[in-house]
C-alpha positions as CSV (number, residue, x, y, z in Angstrom):
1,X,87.5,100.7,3.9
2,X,88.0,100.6,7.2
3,X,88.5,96.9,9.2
4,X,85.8,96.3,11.2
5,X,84.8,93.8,14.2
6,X,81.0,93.6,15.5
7,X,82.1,92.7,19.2
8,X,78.1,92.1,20.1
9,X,76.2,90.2,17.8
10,X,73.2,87.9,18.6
11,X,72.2,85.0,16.6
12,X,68.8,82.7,17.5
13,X,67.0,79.9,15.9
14,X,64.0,80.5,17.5
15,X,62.9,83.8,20.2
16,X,62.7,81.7,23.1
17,X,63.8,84.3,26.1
18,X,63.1,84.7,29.4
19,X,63.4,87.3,32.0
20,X,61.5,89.3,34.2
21,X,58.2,89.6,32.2
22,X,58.4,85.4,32.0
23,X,58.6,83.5,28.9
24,X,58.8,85.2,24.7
25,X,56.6,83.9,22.7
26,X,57.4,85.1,19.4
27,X,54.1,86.2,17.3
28,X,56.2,85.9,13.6
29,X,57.1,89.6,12.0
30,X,59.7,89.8,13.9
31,X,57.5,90.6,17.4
32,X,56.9,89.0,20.1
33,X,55.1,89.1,23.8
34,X,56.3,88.7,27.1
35,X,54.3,86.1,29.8
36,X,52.9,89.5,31.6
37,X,51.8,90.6,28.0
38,X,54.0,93.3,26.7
39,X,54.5,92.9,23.5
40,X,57.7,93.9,21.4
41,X,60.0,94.7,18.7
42,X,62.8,91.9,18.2
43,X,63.9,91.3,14.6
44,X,63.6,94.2,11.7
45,X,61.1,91.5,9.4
46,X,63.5,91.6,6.0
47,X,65.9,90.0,8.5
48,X,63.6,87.0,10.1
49,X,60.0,86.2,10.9
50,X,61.0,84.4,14.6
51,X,64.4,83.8,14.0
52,X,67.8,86.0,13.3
53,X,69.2,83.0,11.4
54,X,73.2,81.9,11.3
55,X,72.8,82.2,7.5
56,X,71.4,85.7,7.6
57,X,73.6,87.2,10.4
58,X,76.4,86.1,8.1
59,X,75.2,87.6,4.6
60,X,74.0,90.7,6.3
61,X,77.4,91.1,7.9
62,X,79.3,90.2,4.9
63,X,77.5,93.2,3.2
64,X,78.1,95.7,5.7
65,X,81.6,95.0,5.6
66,X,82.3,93.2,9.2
67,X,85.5,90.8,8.7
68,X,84.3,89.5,12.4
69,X,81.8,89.1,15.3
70,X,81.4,87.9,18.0
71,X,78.0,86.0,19.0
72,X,76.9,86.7,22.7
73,X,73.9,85.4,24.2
74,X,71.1,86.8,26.6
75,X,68.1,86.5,28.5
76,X,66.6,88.8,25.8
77,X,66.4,86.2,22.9
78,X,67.3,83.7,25.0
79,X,70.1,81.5,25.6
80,X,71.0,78.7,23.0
81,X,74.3,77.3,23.4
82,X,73.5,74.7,20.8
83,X,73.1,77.2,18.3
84,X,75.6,79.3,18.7
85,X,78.4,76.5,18.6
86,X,77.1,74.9,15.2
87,X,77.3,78.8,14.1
88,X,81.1,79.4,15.2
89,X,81.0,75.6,13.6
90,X,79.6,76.7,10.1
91,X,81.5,79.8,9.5
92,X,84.5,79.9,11.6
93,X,86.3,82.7,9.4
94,X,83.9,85.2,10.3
95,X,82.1,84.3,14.1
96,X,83.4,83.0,17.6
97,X,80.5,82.4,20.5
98,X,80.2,82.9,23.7
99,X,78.7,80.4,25.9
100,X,76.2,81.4,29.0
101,X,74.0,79.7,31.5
102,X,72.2,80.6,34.5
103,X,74.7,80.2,37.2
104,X,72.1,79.0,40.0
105,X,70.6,76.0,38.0
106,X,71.7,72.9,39.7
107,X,73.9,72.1,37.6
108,X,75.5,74.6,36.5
109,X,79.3,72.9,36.8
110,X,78.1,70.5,35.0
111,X,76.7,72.9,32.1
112,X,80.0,75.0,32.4
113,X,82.2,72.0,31.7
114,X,80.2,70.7,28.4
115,X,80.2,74.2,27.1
116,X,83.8,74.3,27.8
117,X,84.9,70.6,27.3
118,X,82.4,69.7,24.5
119,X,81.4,72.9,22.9
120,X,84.4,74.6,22.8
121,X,83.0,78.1,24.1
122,X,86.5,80.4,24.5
123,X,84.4,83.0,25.7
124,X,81.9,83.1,28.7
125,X,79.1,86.0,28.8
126,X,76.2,86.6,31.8
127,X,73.8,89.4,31.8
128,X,73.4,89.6,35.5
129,X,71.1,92.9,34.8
130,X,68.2,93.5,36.9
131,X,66.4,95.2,33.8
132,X,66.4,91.7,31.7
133,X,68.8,89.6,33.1
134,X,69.7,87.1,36.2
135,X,68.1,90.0,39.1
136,X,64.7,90.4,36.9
137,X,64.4,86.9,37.9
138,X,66.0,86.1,41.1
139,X,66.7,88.1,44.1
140,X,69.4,90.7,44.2
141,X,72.9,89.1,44.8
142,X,76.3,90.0,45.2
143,X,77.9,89.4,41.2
144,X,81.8,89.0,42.3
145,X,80.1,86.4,45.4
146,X,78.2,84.8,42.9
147,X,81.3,84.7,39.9
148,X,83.9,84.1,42.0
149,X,84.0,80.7,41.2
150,X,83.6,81.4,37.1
151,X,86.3,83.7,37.0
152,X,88.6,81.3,38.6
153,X,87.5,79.0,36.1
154,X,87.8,81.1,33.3
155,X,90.7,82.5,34.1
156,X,92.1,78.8,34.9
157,X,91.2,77.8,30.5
158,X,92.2,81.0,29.2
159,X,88.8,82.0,28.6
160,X,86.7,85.5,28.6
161,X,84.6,86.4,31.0
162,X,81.9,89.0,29.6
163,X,79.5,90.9,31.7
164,X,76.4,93.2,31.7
165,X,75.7,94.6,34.5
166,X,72.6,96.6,33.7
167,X,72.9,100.7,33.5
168,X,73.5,102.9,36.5
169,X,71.1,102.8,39.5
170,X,70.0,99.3,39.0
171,X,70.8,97.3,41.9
172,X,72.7,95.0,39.3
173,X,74.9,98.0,38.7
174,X,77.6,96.8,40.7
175,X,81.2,97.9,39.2
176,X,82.6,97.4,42.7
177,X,82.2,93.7,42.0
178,X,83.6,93.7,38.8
179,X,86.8,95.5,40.1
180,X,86.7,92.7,42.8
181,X,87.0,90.0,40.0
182,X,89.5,91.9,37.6
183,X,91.7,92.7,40.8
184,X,91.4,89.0,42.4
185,X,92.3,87.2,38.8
186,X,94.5,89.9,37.1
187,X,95.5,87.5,34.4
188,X,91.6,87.3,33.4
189,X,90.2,89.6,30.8
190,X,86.6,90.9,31.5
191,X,84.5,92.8,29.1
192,X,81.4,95.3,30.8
193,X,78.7,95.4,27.9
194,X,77.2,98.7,26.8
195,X,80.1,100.9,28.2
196,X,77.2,100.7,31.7
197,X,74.2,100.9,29.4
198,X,74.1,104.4,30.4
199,X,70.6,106.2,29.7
200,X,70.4,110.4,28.9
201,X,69.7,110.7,33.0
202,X,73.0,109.7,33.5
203,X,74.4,112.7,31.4
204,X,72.9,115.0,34.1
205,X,75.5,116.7,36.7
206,X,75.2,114.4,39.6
207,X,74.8,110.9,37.9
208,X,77.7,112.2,35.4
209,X,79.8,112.6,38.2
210,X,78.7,109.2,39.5
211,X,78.8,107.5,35.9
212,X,83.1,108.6,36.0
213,X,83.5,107.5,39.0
214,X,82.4,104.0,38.1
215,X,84.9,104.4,35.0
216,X,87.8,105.4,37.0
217,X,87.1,102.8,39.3
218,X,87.2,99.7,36.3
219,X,90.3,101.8,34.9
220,X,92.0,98.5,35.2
221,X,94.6,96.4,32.8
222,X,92.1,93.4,32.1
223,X,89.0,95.3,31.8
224,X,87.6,96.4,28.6
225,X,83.9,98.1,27.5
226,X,81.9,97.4,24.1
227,X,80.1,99.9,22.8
228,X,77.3,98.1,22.0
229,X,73.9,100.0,22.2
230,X,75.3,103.1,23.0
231,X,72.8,104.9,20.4
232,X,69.5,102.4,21.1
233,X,70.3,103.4,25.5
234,X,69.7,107.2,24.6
235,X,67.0,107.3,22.4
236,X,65.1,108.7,21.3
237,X,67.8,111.2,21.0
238,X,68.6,110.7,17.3
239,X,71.3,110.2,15.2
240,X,74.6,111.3,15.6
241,X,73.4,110.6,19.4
242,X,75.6,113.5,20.8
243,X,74.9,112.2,24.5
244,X,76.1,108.5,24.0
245,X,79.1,110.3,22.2
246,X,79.8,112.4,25.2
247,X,80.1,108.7,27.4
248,X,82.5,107.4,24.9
249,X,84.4,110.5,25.2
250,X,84.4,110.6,28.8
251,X,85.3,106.3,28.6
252,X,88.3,107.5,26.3
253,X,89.5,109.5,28.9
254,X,89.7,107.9,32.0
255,X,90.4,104.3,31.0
256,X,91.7,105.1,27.5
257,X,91.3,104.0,23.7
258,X,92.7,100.4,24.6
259,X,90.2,99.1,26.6
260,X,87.2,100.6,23.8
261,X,85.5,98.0,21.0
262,X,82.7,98.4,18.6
263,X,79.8,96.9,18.7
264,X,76.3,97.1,18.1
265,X,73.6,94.6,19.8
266,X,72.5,93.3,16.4
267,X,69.6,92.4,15.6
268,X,66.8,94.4,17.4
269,X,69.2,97.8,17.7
270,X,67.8,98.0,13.9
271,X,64.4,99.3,14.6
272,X,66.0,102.9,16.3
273,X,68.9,103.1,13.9
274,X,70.6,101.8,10.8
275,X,74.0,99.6,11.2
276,X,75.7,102.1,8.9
277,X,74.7,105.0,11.9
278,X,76.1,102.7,14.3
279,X,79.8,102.9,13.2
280,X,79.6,106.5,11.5
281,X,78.5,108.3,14.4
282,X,81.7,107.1,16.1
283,X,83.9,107.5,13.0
284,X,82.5,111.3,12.4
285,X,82.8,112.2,15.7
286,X,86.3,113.9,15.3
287,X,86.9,112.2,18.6
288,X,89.8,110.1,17.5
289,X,92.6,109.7,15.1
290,X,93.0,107.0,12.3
291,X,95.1,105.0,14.5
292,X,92.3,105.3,17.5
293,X,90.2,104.1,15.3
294,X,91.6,101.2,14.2
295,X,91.9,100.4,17.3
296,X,88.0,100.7,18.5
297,X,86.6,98.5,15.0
298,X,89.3,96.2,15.0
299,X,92.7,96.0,16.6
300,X,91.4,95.8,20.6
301,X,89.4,93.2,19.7
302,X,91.6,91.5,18.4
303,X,93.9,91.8,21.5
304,X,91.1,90.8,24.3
305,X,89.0,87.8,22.0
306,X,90.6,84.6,21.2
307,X,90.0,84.6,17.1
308,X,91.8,82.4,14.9
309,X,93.8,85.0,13.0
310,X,96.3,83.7,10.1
């Protein structure tokens, strides 16, 4: 069986998020509704009622076969640093966290050196996105003006700086900013979530032309994509998702099989496909060789996150 690393995993006591459509207050079953209403899917139910538990992430990953993960954090379920640590803290042979706050709270140096300092976070991850994240919140901003200051840090501790931008045509979608970073702190690594969270409009002529253009301009050595939601951003084309397997191809191609790691946006990617469909449509693709694919499920993580390998 193949070695396998869930780069993009989420983890959450309680759904407590916040974004654009205000506060989550989770309704138990799994859903929950948004300040302006909306209500939605968030945990399959035979994995939580308003939780995705440390516990359960762990069995359910043991099961599937994952040796690793990687626990990010979002405005989605909503940021728990707390959490996150104590689950890096409870089983340290299978997760590492990343730690995240809103970088305009007042006291956000402070908040970045506890969850450095104190809580240990090797790995630091934003979503800036104006479809959930920092700019469905705040005004639009400039993200290397804004991170400037973070990268220096990060790249001052060793740590990983790990962004989502949003997908293409936001005004979050900024990979000019990102190249700013990566190019300004070279010995920093940055991972771009969602290889762009591209949607099936950008597989049309003119935003495909657009979409490589962003690659080719993040074709950089310390930049690197996850492929996390790759299927779930092109639905409801189904599975073997033949247009998010065209973007990987096209990612392959311009900033090569290096800079690639799997992923899948656990929990709530469940609901539009089954984690065994989120590897196999990579694996059957006939896109890559053995060694390629080593590389994607395991080895390039390995390479750009800071696991405690012996």
């Amino acid at each position: 069986m193949m070695k396998k690393i869930d780069v993009h995993v989420h983890v959450f006591g309680i759904l407590k998020g916040f974004r654009g459509e205000g506060e989550l207050y989770p309704l138990g079953g799994g859903r929950a509704r948004w300040a302006n209403g909306q209500t939605v899917d968030m945990i399959p139910p035979d994995l939580g009622d308003k939780a995705f538990e440390t516990e359960t992430c762990y069995r359910f990953l043991k099961e599937k076969g994952v040796e690793k993960a990687v626990l990010l954090q979002g405005s989605f379920y909503g940021i728990d640093n707390e959490y996150t640590a104590l689950a890096v803290k409870n089983h340290p042979d299978m997760f590492i966290g990343a730690g995240s706050y809103d970088p305009f709270t007042r006291y956000a140096d402070q908040i970045y050196d506890r969850l450095t300092k104190e809580l240990g976070f090797r790995i630091l991850k934003f979503e800036t996105s104006s479809g959930g994240g920092f700019m469905s919140y705040h005004p639009v901003f400039d993200i290397a003006e804004v991170f400037s200051p973070i990268a220096a840090k990060c790249a001052q501790n060793g740590q990983v700086l790990v962004l989502d931008i949003g997908s293409p045509g936001m005004e979050s979608f900024q990979p000019e900013s990102v190249k700013k970073l990566a190019v300004t702190w070279p010995e920093l690594k940055i991972v771009v979530c969602h290889l762009f969270a591209a949607t099936r409009k950008d597989a049309e002529e003119k935003q495909f032309e657009e979409l490589k253009k962003s690659f080719q301009m993040l074709a950089l050595p310390n930049v690197y994509f996850d492929l996390a939601a790759v299927p779930f951003n092109v639905w409801p084309e189904e599975y073997p998702y033949p247009t998010g397997l065209r973007f990987i191809r096209t990612a392959k191609e311009i900033v090569g099989v290096g800079k690639l790691m799997w992923g899948t946006d656990l929990p709530s990617v469940l609901f539009k496909s089954s984690y065994e469909q989120l590897s196999d449509y990579i694996i059957q693709s006939g896109f890559f060789t053995e060694p390629e694919l080593e590389q994607i499920f395991y080895k390039n993580a390995l390479e750009v996150y800071p696991f405690d390998v012996k």
